[in-house]
C-alpha positions, 0 to 999 in steps of 0.5 A, a space after each residue: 651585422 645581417 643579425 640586426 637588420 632581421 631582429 629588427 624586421 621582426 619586432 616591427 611588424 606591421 611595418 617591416 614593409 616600410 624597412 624592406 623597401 628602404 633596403 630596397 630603394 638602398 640598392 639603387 641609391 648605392 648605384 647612383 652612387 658609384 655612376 659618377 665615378 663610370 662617367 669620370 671613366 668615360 671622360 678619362 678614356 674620351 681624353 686619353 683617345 683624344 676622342 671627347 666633344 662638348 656635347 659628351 661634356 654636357 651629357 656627361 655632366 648632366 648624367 652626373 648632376 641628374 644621378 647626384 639629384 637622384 641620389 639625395 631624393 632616395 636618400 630622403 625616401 630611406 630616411 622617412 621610411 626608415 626614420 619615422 618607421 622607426 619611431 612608430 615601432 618603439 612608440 608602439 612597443 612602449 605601449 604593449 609593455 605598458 600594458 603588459 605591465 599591469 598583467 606582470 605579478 607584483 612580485 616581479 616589480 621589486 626593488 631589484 628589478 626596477 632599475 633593470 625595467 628603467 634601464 631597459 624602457 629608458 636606455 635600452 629602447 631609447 638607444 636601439 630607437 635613435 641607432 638602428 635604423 641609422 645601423 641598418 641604413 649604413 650596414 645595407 649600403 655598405 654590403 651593397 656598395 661592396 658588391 657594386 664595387 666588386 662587379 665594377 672592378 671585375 668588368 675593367 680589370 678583374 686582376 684589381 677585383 680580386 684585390 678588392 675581393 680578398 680585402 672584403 673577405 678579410 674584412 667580414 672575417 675581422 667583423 665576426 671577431 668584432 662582434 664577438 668582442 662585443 657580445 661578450 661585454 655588451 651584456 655586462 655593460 646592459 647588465 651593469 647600467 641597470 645595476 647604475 640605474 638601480 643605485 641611482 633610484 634608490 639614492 634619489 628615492 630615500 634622499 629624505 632618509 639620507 639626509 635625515 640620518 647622516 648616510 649621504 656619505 655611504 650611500 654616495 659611495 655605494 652609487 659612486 661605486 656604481 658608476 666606476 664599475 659602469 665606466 670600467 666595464 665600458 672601458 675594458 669593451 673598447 679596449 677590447 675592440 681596439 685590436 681588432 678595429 685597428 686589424 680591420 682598418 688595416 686590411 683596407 689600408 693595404 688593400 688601397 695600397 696594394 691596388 695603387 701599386 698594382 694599378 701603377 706597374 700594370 700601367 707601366 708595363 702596358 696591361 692597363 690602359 692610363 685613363 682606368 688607372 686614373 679612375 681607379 686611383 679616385 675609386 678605390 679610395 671611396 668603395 672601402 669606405 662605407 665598409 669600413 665604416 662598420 668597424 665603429 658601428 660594431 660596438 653600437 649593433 651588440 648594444 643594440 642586441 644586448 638591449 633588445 635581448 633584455 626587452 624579449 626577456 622582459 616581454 616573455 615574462 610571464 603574465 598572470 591572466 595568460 589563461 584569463 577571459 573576459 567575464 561579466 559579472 552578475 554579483 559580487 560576493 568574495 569567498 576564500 577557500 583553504 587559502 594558503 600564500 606565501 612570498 618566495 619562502 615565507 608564509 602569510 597566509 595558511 588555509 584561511 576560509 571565509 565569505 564575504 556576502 555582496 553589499 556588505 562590510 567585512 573589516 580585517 584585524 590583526 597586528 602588522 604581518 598577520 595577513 591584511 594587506 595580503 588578503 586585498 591583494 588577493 581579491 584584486 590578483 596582484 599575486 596568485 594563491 598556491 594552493 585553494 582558491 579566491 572566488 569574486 561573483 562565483 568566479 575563480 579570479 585566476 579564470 579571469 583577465 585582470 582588466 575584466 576582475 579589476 573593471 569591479 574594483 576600486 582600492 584606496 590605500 593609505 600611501 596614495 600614489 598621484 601622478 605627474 599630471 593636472 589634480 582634473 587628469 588623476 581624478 579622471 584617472 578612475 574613468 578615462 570617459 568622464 567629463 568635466 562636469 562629473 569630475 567636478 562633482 565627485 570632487 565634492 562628494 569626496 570633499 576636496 573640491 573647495 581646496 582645489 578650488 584655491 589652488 593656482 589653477 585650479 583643477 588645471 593645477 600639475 601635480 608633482 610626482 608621486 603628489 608630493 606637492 599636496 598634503 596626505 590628507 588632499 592626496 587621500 582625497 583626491 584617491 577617494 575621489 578617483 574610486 567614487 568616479 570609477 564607482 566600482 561594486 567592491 571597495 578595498 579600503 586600508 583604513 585611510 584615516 589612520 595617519 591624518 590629522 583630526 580635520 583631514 580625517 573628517 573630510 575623509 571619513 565623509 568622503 569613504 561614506 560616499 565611497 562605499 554606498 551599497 558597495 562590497 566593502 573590505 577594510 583594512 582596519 588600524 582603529 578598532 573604533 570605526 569599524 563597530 558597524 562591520 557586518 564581519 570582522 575577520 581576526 588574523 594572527 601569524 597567517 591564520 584565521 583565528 576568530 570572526 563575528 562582528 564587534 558585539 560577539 567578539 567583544 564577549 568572547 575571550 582572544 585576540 580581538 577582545 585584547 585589541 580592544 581592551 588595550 584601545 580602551 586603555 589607550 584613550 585613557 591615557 594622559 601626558 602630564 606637564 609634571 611628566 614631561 618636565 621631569 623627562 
């Protein structure tokens, strides 16, 4: 139980000082607890001695009354302490990881771990963040409250103490047992929500696909699945507690029984006076109580350690830039030197070498898993090499922080991601310091201003997640847009017009041409046709650097890059007839 309070001690910090002395204010609310019950004593012993006056009335009411107002008024103070401590610790510790997200390799954020981070920034965090400052409200009381108790019935009647005294003992070994009943199943259960978590993204995710192709009923049953193991497991751990619960509460059961009895034939035979009965009768019905209390909190405190044993797993993943520093730098060309990459065991890239000179146009051709894409994740660190070495402006990017490498470049990828937010907040995305003016203005530099314009809000106008609520052709835009604004020396560019309508593509083809003046260009390239003017075209083939030059060289020599170019040529001569399609 003590496990809880000092892991959350040590997550928070700067504010841990806020948490102690709620602890500490804690002790003394206990006490003014419990003075109700000394003054009922009092009261029985001035009426059992015949001994009682109005004034002792008065002043015994008015103690009860100012210790009952002293209570709430500490009350409130550990709650805003504790509370609000509380909700400043996560709100920051959102942000950390948030940040350090952006530093994790890309290939941590696969499809198997994206319900697990879901599942521990959401469920995990969300639950330790409303419950555990309640948890160690409750758990502070409860060994405080035991201890006063204790000390009290030692001071009247040590025989009754030593009642209570076993009963605690008792207690906190059953607890032990509790909590053992809960680590060993709050794991599964963390362990299962995410697998939940999982289930349920992907259902959501490729609803379009299952829909489409008939699935809902297999893929319903696969997040049915998830579900029922969810529910089995969160079973089989109450059924786990349940015995020892029942055990614990038990003890305290016997315990007021035993001390009722006891406190009864005391008196009987003369050892106890009537009026310390009659207290202990109304007290010890309240000392077990916050004690016993802990028992149902069991089960919420291993939660809360399963989550927040997950998020240190998350935080101690390792980061790519853990070395890096913040570097300037004074130019921007690229070079790959012997190169060689792979995705766990599978390689992409073998030995490649080239430079791509600063200020210029370098385009990357090859069929689908020849090494493109991998290539521009690269340059911008969203892997690290195995063996050689990528150099931006002379510098090793593995000597550079992320934040220091990508401040140089903008990406405009075909699948353009928009957040939840207004079309003005995703383009100022790309410069957080923009004003509206400028906003206004790379909008029309990227040729989505007029569209904009007849949107319901304008530039105010929410965008559904992911930009589902405008066209791809908008969506690409609007990215354009964002790369303008952030007017980074190097561009990486998969080819955006690939996939577009005609119209669109002249919209966007305008927008790249304001992109990437006098900038470090690498493209992506799907259509041989516009990259012509590249001052290098890079030819790849299975991972390997199999030819370079620029379009006129390569079109004269024999390989793989005259192919692609002879079967485009082919390709636009080719012709759909009426008399073909009625005859299919």
């Amino acid at each position: 139980m003590l496990s809880i309070i000092k892991r959350v001690l040590k997550l928070a910090g700067e504010f841990a000082g806020k948490i102690k002395l709620a602890m500490f204010v804690s002790f003394f609310e206990a006490i003014f607890n419990n003075v109700p019950i000394f003054i009922i004593l009092y009261i029985l012993i001035g009426i059992m001695n015949d001994a009682l006056d109005v004034n002792d009335v008065w002043i015994s009411g008015g103690i009860i009354i100012t210790a009952l107002l002293l209570q709430c008024v500490l009350k409130r103070v550990i709650y805003v302490l504790q509370s609000g401590t509380g909700f400043e610790i996560f709100a920051r510790e959102r942000i950390k990881i948030g940040d350090r997200f952006k530093r994790f390799p890309m290939g941590y954020f696969s499809e198997g771990n994206k319900g697990y981070i879901s599942a521990v920034i959401t469920s995990d965090i969300n639950f330790i963040e409303m419950y555990a400052m309640n948890a160690i409200d409750k758990v502070v009381i409860a060994y405080v409250n035991a201890m006063v108790a204790c000390i009290f019935l030692l001071i009247i009647d040590y025989r009754i103490a030593v009642i209570s005294i076993l009963a605690f003992l008792i207690g906190v070994f059953l607890l032990k047992k509790i909590l053992a009943v809960g680590k060993k199943h709050s794991v599964i259960r963390q362990d299962k929500q995410s697998e939940l978590v999982s289930a349920v993204l992907e259902y959501v995710q490729g609803m379009s696909v299952i829909k489409a192709f008939n699935m809902s009923g297999d893929k319903a049953k696969a997040t049915k699945k998830a579900f029922e193991e969810f529910r089995d497991i969160s079973i089989e751990m109450e059924k786990g507690f349940m015995p020892y619960i029942f055990r614990f509460e038990s003890i305290f059961a016997l315990g007021i029984g035993l001390t009722i009895l006891l406190a009864s034939s005391f008196t009987v035979y003369g050892s106890l006076n009537m009026s310390i009965m009659l207290m202990i009768f109304v007290f010890i019905f309240r000392i077990y109580l916050p004690f016993n209390a802990l028992s149902l909190l069991s089960a919420e405190i291993r939660i809360m350690e399963a989550g927040l044993d997950r998020y240190d797993a998350l935080k101690n993943i390792e980061i790519i830039d853990e070395n890096g520093r913040d570097i300037k730098l004074d130019s921007f060309d690229i070079e790959f030197k012997d190169v060689s990459f792979a995705y766990d065991d599978k390689k992409v890239l073998q030995n490649i070498s080239f430079a791509i000179p600063e200020k210029s146009m370098t385009a990357l051709v090859g069929s689908s898993g020849s090494g493109k894409t991998t290539i521009a994740n690269l340059i911008a660190r969203f892997w690290d090499v195995q063996k050689g070495e990528v150099r931006v402006g002379g510098v090793n990017v593995k000597e550079m922080t992320c934040d220091s490498l990508l401040s140089n470049i903008s990406m405009v990828f075909q699948n353009v991601y928009l957040f939840n937010d207004t079309i003005f907040n995703n383009i100022k995305f790309g410069n957080p310091e923009a004003s509206r003016e400028e906003v206004i203005a790379v909008a029309k530099k990227a040729r989505c201003h007029e569209f904009i314009m007849e949107l319901p809000d304008g530039y105010d106008t929410m965008v559904d997640e992911g930009g589902s609520s405008l066209s791809g052709g908008e969506k690409q835009r609007i990215s354009i847009a964002r790369a303008i604004l952030k007017d980074a020396p190097i561009i990486l560019l998969d080819e955006a017009t690939a996939s577009v309508d005609p119209e669109n593509e002249k919209y966007i083809q305008l927008a790249i041409n304001e992109l990437v003046k006098d900038k470090t260009l690498v493209v992506i390239a799907h259509r041989l046709s516009t990259i012509r003017s590249a001052n290098q075209i890079l030819v790849l083939e299975n991972g390997n650097l199999v030819q370079k030059g620029n379009h006129n060289q390569l079109v004269e020599e024999e390989g793989k890059y005259k192919d692609f170019w002879d079967r485009r040529m082919k390709a636009k001569s080719w012709e759909i007839s009426k008399a073909t399609l009625a005859k299919d």
